[in-house]
BASETOR-351648 format. One record per residue (C-alpha): residue number from 1; chain; x, y, z. Coordinates in pm, 1 decimal. Layout:
N
MARFI_pos_unit_px_py_pz
MARFI_NUM_A_X_Y_Z $
...
This chain:
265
MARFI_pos_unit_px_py_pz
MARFI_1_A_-2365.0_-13249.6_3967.5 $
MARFI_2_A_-2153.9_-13556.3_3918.9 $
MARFI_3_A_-2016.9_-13402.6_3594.3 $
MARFI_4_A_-1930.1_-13048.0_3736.8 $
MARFI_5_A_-1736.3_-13212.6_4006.4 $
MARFI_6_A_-1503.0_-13422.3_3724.0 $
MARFI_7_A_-1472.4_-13141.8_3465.7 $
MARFI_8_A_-1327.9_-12932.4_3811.0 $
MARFI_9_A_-1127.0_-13225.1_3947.3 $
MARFI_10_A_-989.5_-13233.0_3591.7 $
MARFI_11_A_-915.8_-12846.0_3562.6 $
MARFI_12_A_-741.7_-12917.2_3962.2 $
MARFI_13_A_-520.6_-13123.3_3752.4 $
MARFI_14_A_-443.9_-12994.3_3456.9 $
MARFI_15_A_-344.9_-12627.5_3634.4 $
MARFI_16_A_-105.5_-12838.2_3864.8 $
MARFI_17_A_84.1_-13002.3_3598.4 $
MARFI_18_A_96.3_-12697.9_3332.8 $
MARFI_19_A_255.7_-12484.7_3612.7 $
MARFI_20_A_470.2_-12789.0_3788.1 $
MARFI_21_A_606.4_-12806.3_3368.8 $
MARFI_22_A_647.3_-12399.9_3381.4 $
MARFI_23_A_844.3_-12467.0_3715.1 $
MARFI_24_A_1083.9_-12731.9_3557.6 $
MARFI_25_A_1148.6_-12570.0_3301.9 $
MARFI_26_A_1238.4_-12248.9_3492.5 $
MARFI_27_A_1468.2_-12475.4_3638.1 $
MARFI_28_A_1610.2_-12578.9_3306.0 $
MARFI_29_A_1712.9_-12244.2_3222.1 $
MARFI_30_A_2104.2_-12186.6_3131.3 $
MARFI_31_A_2248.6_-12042.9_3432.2 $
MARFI_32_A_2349.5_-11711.8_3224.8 $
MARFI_33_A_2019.2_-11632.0_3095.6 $
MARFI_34_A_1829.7_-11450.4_3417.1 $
MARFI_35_A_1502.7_-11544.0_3472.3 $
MARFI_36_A_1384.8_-11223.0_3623.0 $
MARFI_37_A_1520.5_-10949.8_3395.0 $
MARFI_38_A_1640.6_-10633.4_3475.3 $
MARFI_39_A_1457.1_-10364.9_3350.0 $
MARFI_40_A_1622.6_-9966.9_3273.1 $
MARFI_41_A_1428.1_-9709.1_3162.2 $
MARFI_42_A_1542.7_-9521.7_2860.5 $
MARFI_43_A_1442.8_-9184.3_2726.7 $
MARFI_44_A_1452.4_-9054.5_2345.4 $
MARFI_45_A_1661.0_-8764.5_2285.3 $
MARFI_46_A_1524.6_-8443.9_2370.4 $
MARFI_47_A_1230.9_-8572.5_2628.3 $
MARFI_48_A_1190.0_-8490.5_2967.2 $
MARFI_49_A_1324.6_-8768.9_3217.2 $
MARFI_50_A_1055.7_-8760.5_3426.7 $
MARFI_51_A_752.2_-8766.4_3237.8 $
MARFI_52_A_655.7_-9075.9_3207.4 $
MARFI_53_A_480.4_-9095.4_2888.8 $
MARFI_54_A_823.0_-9151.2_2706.2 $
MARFI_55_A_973.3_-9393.5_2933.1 $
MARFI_56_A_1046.9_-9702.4_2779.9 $
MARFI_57_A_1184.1_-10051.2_2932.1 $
MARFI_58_A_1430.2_-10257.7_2771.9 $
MARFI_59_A_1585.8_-10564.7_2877.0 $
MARFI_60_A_2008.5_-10650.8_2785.7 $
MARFI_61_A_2018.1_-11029.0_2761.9 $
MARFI_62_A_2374.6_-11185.9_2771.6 $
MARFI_63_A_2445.2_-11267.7_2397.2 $
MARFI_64_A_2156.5_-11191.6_2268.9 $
MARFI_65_A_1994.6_-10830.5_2097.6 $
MARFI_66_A_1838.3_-10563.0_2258.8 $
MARFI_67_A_1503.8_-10572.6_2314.2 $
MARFI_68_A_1369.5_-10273.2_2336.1 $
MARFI_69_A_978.4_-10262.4_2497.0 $
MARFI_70_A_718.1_-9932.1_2470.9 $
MARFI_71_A_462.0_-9876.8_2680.9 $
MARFI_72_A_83.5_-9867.8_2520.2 $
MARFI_73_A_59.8_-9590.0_2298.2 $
MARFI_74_A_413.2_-9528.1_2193.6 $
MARFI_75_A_406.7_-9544.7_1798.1 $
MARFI_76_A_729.4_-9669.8_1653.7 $
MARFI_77_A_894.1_-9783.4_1340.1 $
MARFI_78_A_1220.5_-10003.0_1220.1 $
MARFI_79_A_1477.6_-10011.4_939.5 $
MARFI_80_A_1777.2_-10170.3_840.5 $
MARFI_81_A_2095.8_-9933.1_812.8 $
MARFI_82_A_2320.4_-10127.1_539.9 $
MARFI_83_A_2641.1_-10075.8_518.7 $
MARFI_84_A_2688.6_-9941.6_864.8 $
MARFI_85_A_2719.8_-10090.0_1209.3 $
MARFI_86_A_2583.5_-9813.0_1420.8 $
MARFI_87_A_2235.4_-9599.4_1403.8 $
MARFI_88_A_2202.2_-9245.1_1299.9 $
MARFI_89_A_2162.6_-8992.9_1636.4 $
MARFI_90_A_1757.3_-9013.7_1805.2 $
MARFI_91_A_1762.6_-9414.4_1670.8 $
MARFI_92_A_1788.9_-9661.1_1902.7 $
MARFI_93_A_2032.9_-9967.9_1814.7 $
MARFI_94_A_1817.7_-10280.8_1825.9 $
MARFI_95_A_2110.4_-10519.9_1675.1 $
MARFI_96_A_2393.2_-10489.8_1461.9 $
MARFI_97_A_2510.4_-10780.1_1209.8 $
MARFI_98_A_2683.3_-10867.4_893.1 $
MARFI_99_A_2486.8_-10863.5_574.6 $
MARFI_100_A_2385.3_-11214.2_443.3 $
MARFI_101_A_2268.3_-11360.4_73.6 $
MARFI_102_A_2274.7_-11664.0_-138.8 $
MARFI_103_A_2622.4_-11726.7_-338.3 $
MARFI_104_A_2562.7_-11510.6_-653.1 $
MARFI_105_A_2675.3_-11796.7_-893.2 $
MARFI_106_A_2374.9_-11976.6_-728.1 $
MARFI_107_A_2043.1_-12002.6_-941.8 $
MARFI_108_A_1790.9_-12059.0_-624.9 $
MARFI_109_A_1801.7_-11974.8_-256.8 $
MARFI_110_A_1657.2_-11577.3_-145.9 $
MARFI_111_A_1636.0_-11295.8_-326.9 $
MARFI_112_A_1692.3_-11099.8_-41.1 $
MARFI_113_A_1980.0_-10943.8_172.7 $
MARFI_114_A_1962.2_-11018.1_563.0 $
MARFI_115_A_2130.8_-10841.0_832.0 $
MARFI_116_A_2216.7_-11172.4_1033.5 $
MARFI_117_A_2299.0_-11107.9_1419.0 $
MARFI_118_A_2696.3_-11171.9_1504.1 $
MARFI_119_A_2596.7_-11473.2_1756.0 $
MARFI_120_A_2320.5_-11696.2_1642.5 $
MARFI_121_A_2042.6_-11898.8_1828.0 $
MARFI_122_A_2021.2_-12244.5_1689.5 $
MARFI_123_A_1692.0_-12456.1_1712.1 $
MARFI_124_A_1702.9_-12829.1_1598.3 $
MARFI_125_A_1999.1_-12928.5_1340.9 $
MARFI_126_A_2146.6_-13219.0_1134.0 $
MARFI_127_A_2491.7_-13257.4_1168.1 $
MARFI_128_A_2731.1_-13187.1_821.8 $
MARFI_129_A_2624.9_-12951.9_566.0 $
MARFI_130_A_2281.2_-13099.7_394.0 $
MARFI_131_A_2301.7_-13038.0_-18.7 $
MARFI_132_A_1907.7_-12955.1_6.6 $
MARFI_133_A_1954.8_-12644.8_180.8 $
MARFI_134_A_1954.9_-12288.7_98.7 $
MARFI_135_A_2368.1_-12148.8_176.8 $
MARFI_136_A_2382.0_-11744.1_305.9 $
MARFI_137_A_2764.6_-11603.3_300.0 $
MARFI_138_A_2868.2_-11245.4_354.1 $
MARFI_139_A_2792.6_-10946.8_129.9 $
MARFI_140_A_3088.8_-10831.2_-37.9 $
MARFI_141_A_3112.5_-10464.7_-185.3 $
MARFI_142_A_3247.2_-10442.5_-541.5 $
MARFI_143_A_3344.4_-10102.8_-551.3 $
MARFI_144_A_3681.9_-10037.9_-681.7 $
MARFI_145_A_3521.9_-9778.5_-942.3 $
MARFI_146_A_3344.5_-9561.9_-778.2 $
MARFI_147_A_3446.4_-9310.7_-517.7 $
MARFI_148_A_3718.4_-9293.2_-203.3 $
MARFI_149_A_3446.3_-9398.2_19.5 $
MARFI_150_A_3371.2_-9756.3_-129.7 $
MARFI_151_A_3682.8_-9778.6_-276.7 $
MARFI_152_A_3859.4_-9846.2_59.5 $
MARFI_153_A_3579.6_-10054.4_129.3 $
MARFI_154_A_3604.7_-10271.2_-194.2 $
MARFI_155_A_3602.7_-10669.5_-160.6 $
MARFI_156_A_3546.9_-10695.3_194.1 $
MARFI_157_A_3208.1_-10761.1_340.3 $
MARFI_158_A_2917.3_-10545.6_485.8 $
MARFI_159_A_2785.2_-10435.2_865.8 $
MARFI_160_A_2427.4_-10348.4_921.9 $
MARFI_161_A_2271.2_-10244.0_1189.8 $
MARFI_162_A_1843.4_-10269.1_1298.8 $
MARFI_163_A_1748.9_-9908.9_1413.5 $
MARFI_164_A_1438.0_-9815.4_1570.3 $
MARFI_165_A_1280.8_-9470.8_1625.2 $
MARFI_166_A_1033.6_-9399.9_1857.5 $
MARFI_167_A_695.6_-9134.6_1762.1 $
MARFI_168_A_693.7_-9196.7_1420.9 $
MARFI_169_A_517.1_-9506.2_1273.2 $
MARFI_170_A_670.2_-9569.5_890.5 $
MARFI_171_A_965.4_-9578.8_711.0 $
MARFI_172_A_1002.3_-9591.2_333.1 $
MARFI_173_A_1309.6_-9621.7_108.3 $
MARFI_174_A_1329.0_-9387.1_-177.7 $
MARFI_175_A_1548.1_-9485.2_-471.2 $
MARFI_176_A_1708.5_-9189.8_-683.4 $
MARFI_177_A_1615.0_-8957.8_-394.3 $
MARFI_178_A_1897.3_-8858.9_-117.9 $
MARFI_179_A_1668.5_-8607.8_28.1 $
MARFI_180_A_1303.5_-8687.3_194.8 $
MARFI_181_A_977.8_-8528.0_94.7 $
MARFI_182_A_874.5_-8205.9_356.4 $
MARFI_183_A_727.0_-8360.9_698.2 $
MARFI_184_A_981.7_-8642.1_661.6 $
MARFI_185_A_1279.1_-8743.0_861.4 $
MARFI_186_A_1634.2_-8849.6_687.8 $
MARFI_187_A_1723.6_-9124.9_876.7 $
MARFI_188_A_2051.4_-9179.9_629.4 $
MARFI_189_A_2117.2_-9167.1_245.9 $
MARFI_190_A_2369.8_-9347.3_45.1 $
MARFI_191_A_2364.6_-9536.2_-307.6 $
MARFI_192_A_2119.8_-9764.1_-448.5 $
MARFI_193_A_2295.8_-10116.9_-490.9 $
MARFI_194_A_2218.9_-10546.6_-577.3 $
MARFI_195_A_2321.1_-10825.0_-767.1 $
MARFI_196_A_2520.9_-10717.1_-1059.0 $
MARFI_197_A_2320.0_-10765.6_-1385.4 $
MARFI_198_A_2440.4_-11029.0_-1612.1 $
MARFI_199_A_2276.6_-11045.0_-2002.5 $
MARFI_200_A_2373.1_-11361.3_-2062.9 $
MARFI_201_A_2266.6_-11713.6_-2023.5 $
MARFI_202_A_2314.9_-11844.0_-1722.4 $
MARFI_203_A_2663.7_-11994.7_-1636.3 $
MARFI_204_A_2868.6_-12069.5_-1349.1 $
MARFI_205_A_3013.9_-11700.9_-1353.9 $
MARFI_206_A_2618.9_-11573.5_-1367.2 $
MARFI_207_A_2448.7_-11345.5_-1104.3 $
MARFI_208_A_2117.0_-11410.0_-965.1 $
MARFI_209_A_1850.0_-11178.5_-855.6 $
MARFI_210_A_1852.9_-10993.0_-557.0 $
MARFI_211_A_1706.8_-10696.2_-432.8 $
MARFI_212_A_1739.2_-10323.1_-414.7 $
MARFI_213_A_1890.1_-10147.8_-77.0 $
MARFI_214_A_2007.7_-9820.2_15.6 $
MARFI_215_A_2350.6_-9876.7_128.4 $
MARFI_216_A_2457.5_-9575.4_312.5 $
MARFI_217_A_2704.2_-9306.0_173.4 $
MARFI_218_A_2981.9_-9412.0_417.2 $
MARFI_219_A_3020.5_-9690.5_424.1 $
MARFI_220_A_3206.9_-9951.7_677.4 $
MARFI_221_A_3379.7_-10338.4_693.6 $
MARFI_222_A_3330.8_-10635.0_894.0 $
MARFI_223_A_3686.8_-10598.3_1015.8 $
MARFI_224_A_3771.8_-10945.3_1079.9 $
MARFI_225_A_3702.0_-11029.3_679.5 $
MARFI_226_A_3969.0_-11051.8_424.1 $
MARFI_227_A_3943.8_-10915.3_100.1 $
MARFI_228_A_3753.7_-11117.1_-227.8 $
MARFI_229_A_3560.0_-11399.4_-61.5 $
MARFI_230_A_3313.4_-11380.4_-382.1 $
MARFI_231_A_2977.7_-11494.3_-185.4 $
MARFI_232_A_2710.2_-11279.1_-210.1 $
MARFI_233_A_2779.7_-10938.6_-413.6 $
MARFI_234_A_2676.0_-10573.6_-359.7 $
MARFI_235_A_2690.6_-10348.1_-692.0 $
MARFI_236_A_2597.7_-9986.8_-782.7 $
MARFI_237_A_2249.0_-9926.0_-966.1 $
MARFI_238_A_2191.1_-9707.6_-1318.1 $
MARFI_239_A_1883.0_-9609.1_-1404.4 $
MARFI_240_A_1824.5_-9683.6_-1809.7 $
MARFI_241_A_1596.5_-9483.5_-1996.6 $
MARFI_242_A_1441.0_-9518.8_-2388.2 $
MARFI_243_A_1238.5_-9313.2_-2620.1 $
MARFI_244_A_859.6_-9363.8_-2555.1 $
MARFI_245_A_990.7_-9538.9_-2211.9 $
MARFI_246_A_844.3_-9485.2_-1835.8 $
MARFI_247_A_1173.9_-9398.5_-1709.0 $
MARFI_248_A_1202.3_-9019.4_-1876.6 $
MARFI_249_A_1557.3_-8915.3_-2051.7 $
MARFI_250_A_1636.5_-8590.7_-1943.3 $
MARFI_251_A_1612.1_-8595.6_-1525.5 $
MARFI_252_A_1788.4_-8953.4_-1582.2 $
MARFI_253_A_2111.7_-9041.7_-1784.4 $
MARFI_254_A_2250.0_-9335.0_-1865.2 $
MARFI_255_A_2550.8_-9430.0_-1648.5 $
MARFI_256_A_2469.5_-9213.4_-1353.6 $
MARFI_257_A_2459.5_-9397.4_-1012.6 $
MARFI_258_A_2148.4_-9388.4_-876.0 $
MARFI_259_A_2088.6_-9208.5_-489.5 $
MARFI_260_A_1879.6_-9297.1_-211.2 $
MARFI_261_A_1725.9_-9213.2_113.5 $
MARFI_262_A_1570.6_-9401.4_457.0 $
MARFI_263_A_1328.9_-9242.0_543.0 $
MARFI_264_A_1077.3_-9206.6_872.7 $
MARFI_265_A_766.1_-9001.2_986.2 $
């Protein structure tokens, strides 16, 4: 009996103090972030206001992204549209950016391209810039060969925008396609671009590895960029094929640009 009565007086305790803490910290909260948000319902393209089965709630916070909340059951999917800052029409916007990737005369840091939010959300940080860290500048198009579309755009940096689409659960990026199989919605097509290659040893003029993205067809600037900032680098993509080769001669040539599709069902 005696040690039922502790471990309660000691659950008493602990519930007190874990929700006086919530309370304080409620308190703590920067006067522009609302503690009780506001919730508006919003309703895909094409679906009946009133039924309730494709409402959806989603919550604006002041300088931060949209997020965007379905009720149990909805199935939905996400991709990133480079190159633009808007979504396609029946895609919701869930933030829009500027692409991000290591300096391409750097030999570490990611592989990858980001689509980094306009206004960040800093953690913990160490004043100065720290030598042991990975470094992420703007994407810059190179793009002063191809067509009227990316020349205009060529040397300034990238948008992108996070899109979301509600009843369909995947979405797949097909390179050399600019079409999507039957069944399959085209979110948006473009060109297949990365890192230029470099055959060389490495130098201090050297690319490094970087992904492959579908960057769409028409493409758009960060406006408040000027031209040739040489951080991170976007570049076309050619396919190369050889005799006795998996890539087969014939439906690919040499020097063709490569095409691509997003992709949802």
């Amino acid at each position: 009996m005696t040690v039922k009565r502790s471990l309660i007086a000691i659950f008493v305790v602990t519930f007190s103090f874990v929700g006086a803490t919530f309370e304080e910290e409620a308190d703590n909260l920067p006067p522009d972030l609302p503690t009780e948000p506001e919730w508006h319902d919003v309703i895909p393209l094409g679906q009946d206001v009133e039924d309730p089965a494709w409402q959806s709630d989603q919550d604006i916070l002041p300088g931060r992204e949209r997020v965007v909340r379905q009720h149990s059951g909805m199935v939905s999917t996400t991709y990133t549209r480079w190159g633009r800052k808007v979504c396609p029409n029946g895609a919701e916007l869930v933030y829009d950016g500027v692409m991000a990737g290591s300096g391409h005369t750097k030999s570490g840091g990611g592989a990858d391209y980001l689509c980094l939010p306009i206004v960040p959300q800093y953690g913990s940080t160490v004043a100065g810039s720290q030598s042991n860290r990975d470094h992420l500048y703007g994407v810059e198009y190179e793009t002063s060969d191809f067509d009227p579309a990316f020349r205009d755009v060529n040397q300034h940096d990238a948008p992108c925008a996070v899109c979301r689409v509600v009843n369909r659960g995947s979405s797949l990026m097909i390179p050399g396609w600019n079409s999507c199989p039957p069944g399959w919605v085209r979110e948006y097509s473009g060109y297949l671009m990365s890192a230029q290659l470099y055959t060389h040893t490495y130098s201090s003029s050297s690319h490094h590895r970087t992904q492959h993205i579908c960057v769409d067809e028409q493409p758009e600037i960060v406006y408040w960029t000027s031209s040739s900032q040489d951080g991170a680098l976007l570049y076309f993509v050619e396919a190369r094929c050889t005799a006795g080769g998996g890539i087969p001669c014939g439906p690919y040539e040499d020097g063709n640009e490569l095409t691509c599709a997003v992709c949802t069902v």
